[in-house]
Every structure is written in C-alpha cells, then in structure tokens.
C-alpha positions as CSV (number, residue, x, y, z in Angstrom):
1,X,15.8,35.2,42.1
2,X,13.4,32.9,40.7
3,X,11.8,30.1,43.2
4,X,13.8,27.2,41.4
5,X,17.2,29.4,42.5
6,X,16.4,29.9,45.9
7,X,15.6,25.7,46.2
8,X,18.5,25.1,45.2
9,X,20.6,27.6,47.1
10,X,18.6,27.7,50.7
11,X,17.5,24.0,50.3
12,X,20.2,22.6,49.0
13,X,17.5,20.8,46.2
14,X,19.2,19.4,42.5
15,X,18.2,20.3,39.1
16,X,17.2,16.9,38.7
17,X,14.2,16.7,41.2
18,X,13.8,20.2,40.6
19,X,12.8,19.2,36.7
20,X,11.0,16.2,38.0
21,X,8.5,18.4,40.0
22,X,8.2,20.7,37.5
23,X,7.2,17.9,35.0
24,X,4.6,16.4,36.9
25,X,2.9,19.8,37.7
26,X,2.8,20.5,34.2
27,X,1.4,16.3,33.4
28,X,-1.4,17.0,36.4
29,X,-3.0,20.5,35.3
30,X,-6.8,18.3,34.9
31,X,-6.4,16.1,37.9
32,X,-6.1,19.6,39.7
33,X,-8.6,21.0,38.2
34,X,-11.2,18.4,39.0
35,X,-10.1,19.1,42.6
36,X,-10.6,22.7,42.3
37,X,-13.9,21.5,41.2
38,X,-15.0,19.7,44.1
39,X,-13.5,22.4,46.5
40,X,-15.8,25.2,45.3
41,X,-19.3,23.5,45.5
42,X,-18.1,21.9,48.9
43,X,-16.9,25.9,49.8
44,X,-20.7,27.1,48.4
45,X,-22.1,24.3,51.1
46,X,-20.8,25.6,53.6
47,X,-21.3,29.6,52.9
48,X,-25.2,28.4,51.9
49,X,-25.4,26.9,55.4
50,X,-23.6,30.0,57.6
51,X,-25.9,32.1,55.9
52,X,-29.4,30.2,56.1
53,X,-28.1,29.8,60.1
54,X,-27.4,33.6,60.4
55,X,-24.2,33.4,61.5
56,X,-22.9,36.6,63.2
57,X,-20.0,37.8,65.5
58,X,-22.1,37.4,68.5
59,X,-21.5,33.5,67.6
60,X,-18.0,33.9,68.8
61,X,-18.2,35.6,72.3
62,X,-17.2,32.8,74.9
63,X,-19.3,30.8,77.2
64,X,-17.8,29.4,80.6
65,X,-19.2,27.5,83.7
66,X,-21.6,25.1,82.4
67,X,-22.4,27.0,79.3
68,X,-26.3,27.2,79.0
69,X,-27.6,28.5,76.0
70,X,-24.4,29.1,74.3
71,X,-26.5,30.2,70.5
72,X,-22.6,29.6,68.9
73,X,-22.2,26.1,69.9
74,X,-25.7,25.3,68.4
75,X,-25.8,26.9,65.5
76,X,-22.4,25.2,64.9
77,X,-24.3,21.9,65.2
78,X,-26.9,23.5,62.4
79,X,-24.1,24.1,60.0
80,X,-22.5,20.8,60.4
81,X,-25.9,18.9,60.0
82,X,-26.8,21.1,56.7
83,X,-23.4,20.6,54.7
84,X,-23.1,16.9,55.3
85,X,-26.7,16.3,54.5
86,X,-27.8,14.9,58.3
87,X,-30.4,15.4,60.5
88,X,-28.2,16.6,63.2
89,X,-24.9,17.0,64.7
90,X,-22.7,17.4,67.2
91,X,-19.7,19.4,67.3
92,X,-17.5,20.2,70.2
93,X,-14.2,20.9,71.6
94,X,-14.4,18.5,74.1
95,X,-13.5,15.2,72.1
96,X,-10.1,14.9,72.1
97,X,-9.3,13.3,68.6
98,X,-10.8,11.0,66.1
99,X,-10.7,7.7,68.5
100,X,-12.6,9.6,71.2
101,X,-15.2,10.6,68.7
102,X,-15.6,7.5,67.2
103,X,-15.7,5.4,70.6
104,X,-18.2,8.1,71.9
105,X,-20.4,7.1,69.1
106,X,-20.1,3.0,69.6
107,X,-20.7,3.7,73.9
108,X,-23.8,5.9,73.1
109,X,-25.4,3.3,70.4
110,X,-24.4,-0.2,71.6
111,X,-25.6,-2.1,74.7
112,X,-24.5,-5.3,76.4
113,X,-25.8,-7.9,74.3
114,X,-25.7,-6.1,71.4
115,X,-23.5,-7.6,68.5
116,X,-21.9,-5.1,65.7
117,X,-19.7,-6.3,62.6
118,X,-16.8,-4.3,60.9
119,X,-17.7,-4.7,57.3
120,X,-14.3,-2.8,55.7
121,X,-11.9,-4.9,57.8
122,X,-10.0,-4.9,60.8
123,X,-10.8,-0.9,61.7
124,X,-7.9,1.7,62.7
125,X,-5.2,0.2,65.2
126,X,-6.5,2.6,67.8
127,X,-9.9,1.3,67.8
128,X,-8.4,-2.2,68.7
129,X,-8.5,-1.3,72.3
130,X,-12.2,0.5,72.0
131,X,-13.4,-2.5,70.8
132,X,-11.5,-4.9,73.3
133,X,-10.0,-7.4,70.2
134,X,-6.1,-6.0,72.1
135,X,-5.3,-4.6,75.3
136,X,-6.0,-5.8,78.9
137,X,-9.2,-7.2,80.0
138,X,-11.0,-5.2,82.0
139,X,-10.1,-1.8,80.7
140,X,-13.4,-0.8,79.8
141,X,-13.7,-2.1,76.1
142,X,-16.9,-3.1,74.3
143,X,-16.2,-6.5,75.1
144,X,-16.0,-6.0,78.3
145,X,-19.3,-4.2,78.6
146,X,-20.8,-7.6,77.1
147,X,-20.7,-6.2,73.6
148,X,-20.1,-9.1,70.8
149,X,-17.9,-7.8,67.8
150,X,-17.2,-10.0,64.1
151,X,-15.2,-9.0,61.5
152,X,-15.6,-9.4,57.7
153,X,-12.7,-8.7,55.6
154,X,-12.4,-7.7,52.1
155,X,-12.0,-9.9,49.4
156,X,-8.8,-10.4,47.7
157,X,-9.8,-7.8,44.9
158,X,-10.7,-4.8,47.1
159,X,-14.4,-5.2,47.3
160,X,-16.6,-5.7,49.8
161,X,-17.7,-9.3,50.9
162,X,-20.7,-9.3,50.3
163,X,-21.9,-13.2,50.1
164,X,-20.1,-13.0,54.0
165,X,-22.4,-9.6,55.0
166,X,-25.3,-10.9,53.5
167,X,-24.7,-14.8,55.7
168,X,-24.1,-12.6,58.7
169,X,-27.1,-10.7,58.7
170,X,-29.4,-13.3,58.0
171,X,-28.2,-15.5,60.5
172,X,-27.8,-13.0,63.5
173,X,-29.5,-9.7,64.7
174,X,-26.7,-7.6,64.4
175,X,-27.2,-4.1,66.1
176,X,-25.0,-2.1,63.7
177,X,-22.6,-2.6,61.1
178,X,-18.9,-0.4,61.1
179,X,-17.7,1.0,58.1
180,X,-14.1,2.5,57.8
181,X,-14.1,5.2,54.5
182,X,-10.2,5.3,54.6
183,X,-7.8,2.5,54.2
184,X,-6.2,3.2,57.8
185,X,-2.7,1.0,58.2
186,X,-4.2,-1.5,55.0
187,X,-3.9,-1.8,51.5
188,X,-7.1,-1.6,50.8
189,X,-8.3,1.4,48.4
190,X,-10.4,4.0,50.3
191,X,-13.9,4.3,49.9
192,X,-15.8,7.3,48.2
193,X,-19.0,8.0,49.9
194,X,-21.4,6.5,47.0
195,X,-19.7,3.3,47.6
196,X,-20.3,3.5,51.5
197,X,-23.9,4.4,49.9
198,X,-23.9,0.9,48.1
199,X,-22.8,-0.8,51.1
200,X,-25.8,0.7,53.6
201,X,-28.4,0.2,50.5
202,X,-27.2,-3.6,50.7
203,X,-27.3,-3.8,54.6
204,X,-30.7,-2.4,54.7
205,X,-32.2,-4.8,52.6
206,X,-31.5,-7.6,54.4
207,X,-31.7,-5.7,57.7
208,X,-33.7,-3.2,57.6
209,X,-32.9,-1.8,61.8
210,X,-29.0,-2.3,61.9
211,X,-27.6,1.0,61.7
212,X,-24.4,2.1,59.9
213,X,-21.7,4.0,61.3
214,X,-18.9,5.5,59.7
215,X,-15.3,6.2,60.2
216,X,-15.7,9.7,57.8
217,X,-12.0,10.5,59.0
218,X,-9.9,12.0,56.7
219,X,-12.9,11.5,54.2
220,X,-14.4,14.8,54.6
221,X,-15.1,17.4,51.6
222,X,-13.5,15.0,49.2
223,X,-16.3,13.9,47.4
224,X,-19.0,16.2,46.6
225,X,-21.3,14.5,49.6
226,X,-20.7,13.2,52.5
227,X,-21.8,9.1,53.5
228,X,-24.7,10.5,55.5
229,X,-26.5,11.7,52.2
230,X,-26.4,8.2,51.0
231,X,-28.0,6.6,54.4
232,X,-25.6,6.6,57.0
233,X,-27.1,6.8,60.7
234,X,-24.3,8.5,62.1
235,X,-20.5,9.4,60.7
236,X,-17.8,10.9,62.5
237,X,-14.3,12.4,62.6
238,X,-11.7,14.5,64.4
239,X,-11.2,18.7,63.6
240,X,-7.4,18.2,63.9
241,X,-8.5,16.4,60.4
242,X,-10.6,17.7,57.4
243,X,-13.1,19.4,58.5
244,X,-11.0,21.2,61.2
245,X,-9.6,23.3,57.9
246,X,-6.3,23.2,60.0
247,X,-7.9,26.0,62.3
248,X,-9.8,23.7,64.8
249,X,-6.6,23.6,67.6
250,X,-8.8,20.4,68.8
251,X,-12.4,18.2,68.6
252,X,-14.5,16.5,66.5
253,X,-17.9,15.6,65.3
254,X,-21.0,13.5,64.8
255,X,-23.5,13.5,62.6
256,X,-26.6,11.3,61.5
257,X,-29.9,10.5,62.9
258,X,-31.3,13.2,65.9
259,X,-32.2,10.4,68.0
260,X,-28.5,9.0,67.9
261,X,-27.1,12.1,68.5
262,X,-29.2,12.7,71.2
263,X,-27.5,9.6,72.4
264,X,-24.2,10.6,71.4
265,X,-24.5,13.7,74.0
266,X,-25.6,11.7,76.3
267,X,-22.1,9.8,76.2
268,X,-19.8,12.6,76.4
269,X,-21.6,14.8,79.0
270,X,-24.1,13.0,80.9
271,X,-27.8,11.6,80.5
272,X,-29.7,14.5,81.6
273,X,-27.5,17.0,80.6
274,X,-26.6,16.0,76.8
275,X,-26.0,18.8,74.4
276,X,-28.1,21.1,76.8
277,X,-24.6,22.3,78.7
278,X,-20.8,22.5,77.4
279,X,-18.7,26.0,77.5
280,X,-17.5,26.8,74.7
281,X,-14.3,28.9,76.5
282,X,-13.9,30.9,73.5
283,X,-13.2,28.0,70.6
284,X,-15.8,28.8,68.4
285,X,-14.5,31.2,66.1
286,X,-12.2,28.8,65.3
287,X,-14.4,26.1,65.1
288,X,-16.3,28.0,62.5
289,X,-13.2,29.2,60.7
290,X,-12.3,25.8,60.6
291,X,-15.3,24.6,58.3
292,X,-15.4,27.5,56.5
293,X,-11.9,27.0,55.4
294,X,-12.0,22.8,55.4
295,X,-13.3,22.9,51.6
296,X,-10.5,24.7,50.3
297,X,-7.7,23.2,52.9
298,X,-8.6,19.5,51.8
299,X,-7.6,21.0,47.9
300,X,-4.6,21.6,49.0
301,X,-3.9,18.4,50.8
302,X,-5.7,16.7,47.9
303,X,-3.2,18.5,45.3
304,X,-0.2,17.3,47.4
305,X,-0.5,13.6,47.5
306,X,-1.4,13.4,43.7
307,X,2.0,15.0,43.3
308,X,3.8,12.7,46.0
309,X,1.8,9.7,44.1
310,X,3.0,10.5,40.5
311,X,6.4,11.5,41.7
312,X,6.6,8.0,43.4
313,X,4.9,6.2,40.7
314,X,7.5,7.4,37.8
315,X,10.3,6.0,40.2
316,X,9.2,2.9,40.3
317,X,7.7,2.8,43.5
318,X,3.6,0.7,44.0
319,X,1.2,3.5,45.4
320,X,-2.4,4.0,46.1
321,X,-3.9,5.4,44.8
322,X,-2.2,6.4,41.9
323,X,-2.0,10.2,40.7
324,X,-5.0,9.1,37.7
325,X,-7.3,7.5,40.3
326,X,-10.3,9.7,41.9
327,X,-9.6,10.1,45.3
328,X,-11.9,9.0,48.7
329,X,-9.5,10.8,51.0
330,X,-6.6,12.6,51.5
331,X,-4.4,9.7,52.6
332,X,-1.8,8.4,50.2
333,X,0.0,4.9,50.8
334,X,3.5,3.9,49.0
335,X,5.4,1.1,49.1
336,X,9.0,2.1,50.3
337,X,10.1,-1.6,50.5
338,X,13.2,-0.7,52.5
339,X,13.5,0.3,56.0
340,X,15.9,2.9,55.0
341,X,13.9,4.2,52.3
342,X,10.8,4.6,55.3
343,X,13.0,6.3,57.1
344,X,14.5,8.4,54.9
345,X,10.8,9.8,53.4
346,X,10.3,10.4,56.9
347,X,12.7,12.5,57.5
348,X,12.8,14.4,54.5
349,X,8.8,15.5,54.9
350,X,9.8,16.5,58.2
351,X,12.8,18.6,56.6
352,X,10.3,20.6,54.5
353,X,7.6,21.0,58.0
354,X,6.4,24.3,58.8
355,X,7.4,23.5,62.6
356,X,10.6,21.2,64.2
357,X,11.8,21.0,60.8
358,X,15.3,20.7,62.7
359,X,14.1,17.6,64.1
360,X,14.7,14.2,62.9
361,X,12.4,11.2,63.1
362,X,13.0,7.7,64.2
363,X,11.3,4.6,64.7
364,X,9.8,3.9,67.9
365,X,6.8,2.8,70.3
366,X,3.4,4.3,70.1
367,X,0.3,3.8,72.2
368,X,-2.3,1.7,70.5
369,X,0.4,0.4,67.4
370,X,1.1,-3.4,67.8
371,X,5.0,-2.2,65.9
372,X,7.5,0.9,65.7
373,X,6.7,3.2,63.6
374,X,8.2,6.4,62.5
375,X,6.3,10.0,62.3
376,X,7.0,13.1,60.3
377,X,4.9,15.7,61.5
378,X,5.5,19.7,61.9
379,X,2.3,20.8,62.8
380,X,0.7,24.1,64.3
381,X,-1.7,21.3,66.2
382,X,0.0,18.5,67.8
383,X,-1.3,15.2,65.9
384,X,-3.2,17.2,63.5
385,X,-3.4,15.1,60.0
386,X,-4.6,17.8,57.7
387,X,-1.0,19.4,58.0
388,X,1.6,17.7,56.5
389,X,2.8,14.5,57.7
390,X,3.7,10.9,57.1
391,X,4.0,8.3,59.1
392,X,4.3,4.1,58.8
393,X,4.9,0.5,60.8
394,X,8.4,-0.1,60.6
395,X,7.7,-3.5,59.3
396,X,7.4,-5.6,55.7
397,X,6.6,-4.1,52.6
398,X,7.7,-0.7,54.7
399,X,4.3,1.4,53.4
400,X,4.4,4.8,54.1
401,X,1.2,6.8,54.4
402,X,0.8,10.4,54.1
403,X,-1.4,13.1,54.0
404,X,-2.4,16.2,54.4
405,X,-0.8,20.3,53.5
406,X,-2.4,23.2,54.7
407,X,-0.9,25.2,51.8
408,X,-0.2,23.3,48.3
409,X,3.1,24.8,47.8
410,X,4.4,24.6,51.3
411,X,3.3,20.5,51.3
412,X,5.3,20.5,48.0
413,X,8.6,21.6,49.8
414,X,8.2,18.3,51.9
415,X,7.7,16.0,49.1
416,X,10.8,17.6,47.1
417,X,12.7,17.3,50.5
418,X,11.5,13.5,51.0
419,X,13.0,12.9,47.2
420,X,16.3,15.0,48.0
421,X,16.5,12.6,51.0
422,X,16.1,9.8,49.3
423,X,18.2,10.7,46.6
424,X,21.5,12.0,49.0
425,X,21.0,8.4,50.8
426,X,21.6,6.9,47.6
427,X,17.9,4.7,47.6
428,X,16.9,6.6,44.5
C-alpha cells in the first residue's frame, strides 16, 4: 500500500487534494532546498558551540534547593550567547512562555520615568497588558510603574516609518526602542534579522544610548543570524517556540548585552541572587536537546507553511508570505475571508494533530485577546507553537495564522486535512 492509498482509505482524503499536494511538492523542490540550506549552517552553530563549551553528560545531572553552581545551567547560557552572536544569555526553565520572557526583559531595563517606543507597531496582544495600553489600572503594568510608552506604526507599504522614528528621537530621550521580528495578529510582512539590523543602525545614529530590544519569537534559526549579530542589546523568546526544537517542555531566553542580562536575572530571581541560584530539577537535557535539534525542527516547520501558502495561494486565497518569498519566521497568515472557512481550517489542522485529534475547535474567549478566536493545536507541550497549530480572531477579513511541524510530513497531514475540510464543507 502506497502512502497515497492509505490517505485515502484511513483519512478519508480525495484524489483531487491528493494530486494538488503532490503538485506543489514537486513546484517547491528549490524553495526547500534553500531551507535545507539554512538548517545545516544553523545545525553546525550550534554543534561548534556544544563542542568549544565541552558539553558532557555530567551537564545533565539535576540540581535542586537553590541550585548553586549548577556547571549545566551555565554552560547552557554559553551556548546560547555563542550561536546567536551575543555577549550573553540567559536561559531557564523558569519563564513560563514568551510574554513572561519578554516582560522580564522590559521590568529589568526600564525605570519610572523612562519612555520606550514600539517601532514595528502595536506589539503582540499579550503584551497590551505588560505595557498597561488594556487592562485594569493598577495591575502592575509599565504604565503604572510611571513608565511612558509611544507607538509608531508602519507605513501603508510595509516599511518602517522612519521620518516618524527619526522626529521621535530627536525630540525626546527615549530609553529604548521595541522591535517585533514577526507580524503577530497584523498584516504586516515579518522582518528578517538584517532588516531589524537596518532599523538599530538607524536608531543609533540619531541616538546613540537607546537600546533595542527584540521580540526574536518565532524568528529563531530562520535566517542564518540572529538580530543580536546586527546590534541588538538584548532579544528574546519562549522554548515552547523555535529554539525549544519541540523538546524544551517549557522556558525561554535572553540574550544581548552582559550588563542587561545581568539585569535581566536580577528580574526573575532577585537582586542579589541573579543568575548565581536556580535548580535546574532535571530540565537540562532537554533544554540542550532542544537547541541542538531547533535548527533542523524550524526546517520542518519552515517546509510546512510554504506548502500551506502555495496550496492556499493556487486557490485563490491572499497569504503572506507567499510560497516564492524568503521567509523571517515560521508564521504563515491567510486570508480565509469567511467565518466558516476560519473555522473549518481550524478544525481540519486539528484533524491531522499528533494529540486530541478527536477534538474539535470553536471560537471563544482567551486571556489577553480583545475578540474570540479559534485554536487548533495538538501538541506534546501545551501552547507550544513550533508544533503544529493555527489559530485566528474570529473577526473581518477572518486571517488565519499558522505555524509550526515538528516533522514535515506529519505537518503535511494537517494541511491536507485543513483542505479536505474545507473542501467537504463545500468553501472550496
């Protein structure tokens, strides 16, 4: 039984979408290629850096208590720092997803009086509460801490504004400037980390002692650097993302400048304590499985949304970025412009999940989203967006962004499911 036989027997798939897969494998051979590419010198980064750091079994064995002198945790920070190009980093189980990392690194750098400016936009829903622009008063935000925020948007052709960055800096003393590499819940295209370079270059002239930080998630080991080689003071992102390989069961990381990380420790243990403490309760063997395999993980995530983007593309549907474009992360937005159409992508992807592919999505509330939206997610790690998933507001055009696929040809079983879906529900 050849595989297109057992699709269509055990999965119930037509001859139709089984052809239009096959088609667009055979249309994409160099765009895979150039990912394959990519993956091996990011995979030769990170074996360069566990062998300059003499990484050895004794790495793994568990620390508990307060976990002094735990050599596994360090060295871990010594890895990090050395494939994305920084001075330092830190990495640790303790942050509890990308938000957490990324408002740990805004606490440690930003002081009351302070003003920082989001130069990519509006940043990711669930920094709207960090920052204090939605939610309660008094929660704890920056802006209740006395911490001034502006916003500059992009301009209508999906470029940077600068004229606006260059007036803002000029005309205030802006502490730091916040740069999102993925397109989060906009339309924007996603930025590659030389552009993020362009952006900092361009800061720095006018303002030499504003810092950048970046949102990295979702960004990692696409290009062949990472935004801290092209200036960035500090970037972070979640393991349940890229660089977690889908082995990290939790964390994240920061990287940059050793003074800011120094900082950064500070904030998520204690001043005093910083880095110097932290068990490690016997995560760090997959910690460092989970960079070791990230490189070639983010292939395979990478491979399955230039699939879903040409398949979407060829039936008429807008996407970005399209299935020619070089990608800046692993995310992949398409216009759905129905409510059933949102729905029913969702709940095919779900269809061809790993895990709960029984279960069947529907819109409804989520912390930190201002709408309903609908998630498709059957993931080893709860909330981890390097496995498959998809997910979108449940409002006008109906854009559905997805990402992720631990294994190229287990991803592809959810995008031939979400086409099926589509297709049985009569929307295609």
């Amino acid at each position: 039984m050849d595989k297109s036989e057992f699709l269509k027997n055990e999965f119930n798939v037509s001859r139709e979408v089984l052809d239009m897969i096959n088609s667009a494998e055979t249309e994409l051979n160099e765009q895979f290629k150039g990912i394959n590419d990519i993956a091996e010198l990011n995979e030769l980064k990170v074996m360069k850096a566990f062998a300059d750091n003499r990484v050895s079994s004794e790495y793994f064995i568990a620390s508990s208590g307060y976990g002094t002198d735990d050599i596994g945790r360090d060295t871990l920070d010594k890895i990090y720092a050395q494939v994305f190009d920084a001075e330092d980093a830190l990495v640790r189980h303790n942050f509890i997803s990308g938000t957490h990392t990324l408002s740990t690194m805004l606490f440690a750098v930003l002081r009351p009086g302070d003003t920082f400016v989001a130069i990519t936009g509006k940043p990711y829903d669930t920094l709207e509460e960090v920052i204090g622009i939605t939610g309660d008063k008094g929660g704890g935000s920056l802006i209740d801490f006395g911490i001034n925020y502006l916003q500059i948007d992009f301009l209508d052709n999906n470029k940077p504004n600068f004229e606006k960055i260059k007036d803002v800096l000029e005309n205030n003393k802006i502490k730091a400037v916040w740069i999102q590499r993925s397109k989060g819940y906009a339309e924007r295209k996603s930025l590659s980390s030389k552009e993020i370079g362009e952006m900092i270059s361009f800061v720095k002239e006018i303002s030499p002692d504003t810092l950048a930080l970046v949102d990295n998630c979702y960004g990692e080991f696409v290009n062949d650097r990472e935004p801290t080689y092209y200036g960035a003071d500090l970037i972070g992102g979640s393991l349940i993302k890229n660089a977690g390989g889908g082995i990290a069961p939790t964390g994240g990381y920061i990287a940059g400048k050793k003074e800011l990380i120094n900082l950064c420790a500070n904030r998520l243990s204690s001043v005093g304590i910083g880095r110097e403490n932290g068990a490690t309760l016997g995560l760090n063997k997959q910690l460092y499985q989970g960079i070791y395999f990230a490189p070639h993980v983010v292939s395979q995530a990478l491979k399955t949304a230039v699939l879903c983007s040409y398949i979407y593309e060829n039936l008429g549907f807008e996407v970005e970025p399209s299935s020619k474009e070089l990608r800046n992360d692993i995310v992949q937005l398409i216009k759905l412009k129905t409510p059933e159409a949102l729905i029913a992508f969702c709940q095919g992807i779900q269809k061809g999940s790993p895990v709960d592919a029984y279960a069947k999505p529907v819109p409804s509330e989520m912390p930190g989203y201002s709408d309903k939206v609908i998630m498709a997610a059957g993931a080893f790690n709860q909330g981890s967006s390097i496995e498959l998933s998809a997910d979108g507001p449940m409002k006008e055009p109906y854009m559905v962004y997805m990402q992720g696929g631990l294994i190229y040809e287990s991803a592809k079983l959810g995008i031939i499911m979400s086409i099926q879906e589509m297709k049985d529900k009569g929307i295609i």
